[in-house]
C-alpha positions in Angstrom: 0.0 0.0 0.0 0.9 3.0 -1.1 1.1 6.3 1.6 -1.3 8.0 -0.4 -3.6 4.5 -0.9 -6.9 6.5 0.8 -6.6 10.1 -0.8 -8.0 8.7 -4.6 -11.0 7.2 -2.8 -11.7 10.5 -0.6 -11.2 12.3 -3.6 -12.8 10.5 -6.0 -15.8 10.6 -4.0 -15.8 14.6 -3.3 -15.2 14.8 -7.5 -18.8 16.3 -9.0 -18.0 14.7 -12.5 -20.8 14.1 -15.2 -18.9 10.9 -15.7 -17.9 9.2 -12.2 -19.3 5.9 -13.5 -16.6 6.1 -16.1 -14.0 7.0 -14.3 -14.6 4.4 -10.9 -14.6 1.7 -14.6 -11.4 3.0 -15.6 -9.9 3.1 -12.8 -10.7 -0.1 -12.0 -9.2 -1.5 -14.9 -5.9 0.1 -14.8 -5.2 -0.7 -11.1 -6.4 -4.5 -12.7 -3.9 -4.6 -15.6 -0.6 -5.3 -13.4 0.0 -5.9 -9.7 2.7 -3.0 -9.7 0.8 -0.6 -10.2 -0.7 2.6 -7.7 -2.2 5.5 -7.8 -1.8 9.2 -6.4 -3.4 12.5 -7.2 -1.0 14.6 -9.2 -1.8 17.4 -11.7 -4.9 17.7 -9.6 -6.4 13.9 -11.0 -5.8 10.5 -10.4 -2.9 9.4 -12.0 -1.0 5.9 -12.0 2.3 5.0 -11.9 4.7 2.1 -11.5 8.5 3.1 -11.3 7.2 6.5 -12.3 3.7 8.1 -13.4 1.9 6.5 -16.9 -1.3 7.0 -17.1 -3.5 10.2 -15.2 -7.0 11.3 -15.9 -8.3 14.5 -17.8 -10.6 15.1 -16.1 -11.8 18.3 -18.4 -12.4 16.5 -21.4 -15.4 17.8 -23.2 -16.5 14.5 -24.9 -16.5 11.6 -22.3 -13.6 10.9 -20.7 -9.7 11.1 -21.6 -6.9 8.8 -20.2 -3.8 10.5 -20.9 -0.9 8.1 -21.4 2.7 9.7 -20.8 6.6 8.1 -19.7 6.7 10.7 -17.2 6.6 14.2 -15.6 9.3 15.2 -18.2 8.9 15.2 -22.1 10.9 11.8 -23.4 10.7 13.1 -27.6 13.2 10.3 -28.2 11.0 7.7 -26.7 9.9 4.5 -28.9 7.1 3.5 -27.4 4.8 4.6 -30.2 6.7 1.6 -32.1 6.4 -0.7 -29.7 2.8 -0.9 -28.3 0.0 -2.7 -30.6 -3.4 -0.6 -30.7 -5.4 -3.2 -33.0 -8.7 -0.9 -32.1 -6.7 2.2 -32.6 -7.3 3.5 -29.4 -4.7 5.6 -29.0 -4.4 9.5 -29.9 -1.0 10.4 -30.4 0.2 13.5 -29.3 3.8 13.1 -29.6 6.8 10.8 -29.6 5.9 10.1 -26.0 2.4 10.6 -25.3 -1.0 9.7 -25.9 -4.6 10.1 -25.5 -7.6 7.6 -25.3 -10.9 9.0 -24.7 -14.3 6.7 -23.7 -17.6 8.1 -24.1 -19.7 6.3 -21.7 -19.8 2.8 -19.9 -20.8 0.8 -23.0 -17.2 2.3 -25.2 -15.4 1.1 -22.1 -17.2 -2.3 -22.0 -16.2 -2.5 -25.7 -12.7 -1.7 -25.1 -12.2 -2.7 -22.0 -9.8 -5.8 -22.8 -7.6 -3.8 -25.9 -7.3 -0.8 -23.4 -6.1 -3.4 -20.1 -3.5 -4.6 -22.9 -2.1 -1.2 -24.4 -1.7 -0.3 -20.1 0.3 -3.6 -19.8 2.3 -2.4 -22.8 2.8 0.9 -21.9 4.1 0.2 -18.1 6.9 -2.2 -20.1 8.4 0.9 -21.4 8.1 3.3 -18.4 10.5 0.7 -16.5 
């Protein structure tokens, strides 16, 4: 457990969000897709790490809502990860070298997607480490 392991619960549960459903789902599944991973609130949103932050909600997307997927606090433009993780569904908004986007508009788009987006997280935590 994590030192922070209650403070995305307490906060999670004071966020007013039109799409809480969505983002309890998400969460869910992320914290699901590998055993090594946690989560924290940085840049004022849930966010996941395992070595160091992946993954963290935007939580003012306009259309649904947006997983951002990164390699870090600090821009990594000679990353490879783009190369390296297979998005069959083509998921993933890339919005550079090393980051990208996958937005979910209600519970049904992350029922249908829920097993491609468990398996580009798995992916992506392989090139964080």
């Amino acid at each position: 457990m994590t030192p922070t392991a209650g403070v995305v619960p307490e906060f999670l549960a004071a966020l007013e969000h039109p799409h809480i459903a969505e983002i309890l789902a998400l969460r869910d599944i992320i914290l699901s897709a590998d055993a090594r991973i946690t989560e924290e609130i940085k840049w004022n949103a849930p966010s996941f790490r395992t070595s160091q932050h992946f993954a963290t909600f935007h939580l003012r997307a306009k259309d649904g809502v947006q997983v951002v997927l990164h390699l870090g606090a600090k821009p990594r433009p000679d990353a490879t990860v783009r190369d390296t993780v297979a998005d069959p569904m083509a998921l993933l908004q890339w919005r550079s070298a090393d980051r990208a986007t996958i937005t979910f508009r209600d519970l049904a788009d992350i029922a249908a997607k829920e097993s491609a987006f468990a398996s580009i997280i798995r992916q992506w935590i392989e090139s964080v480490e």
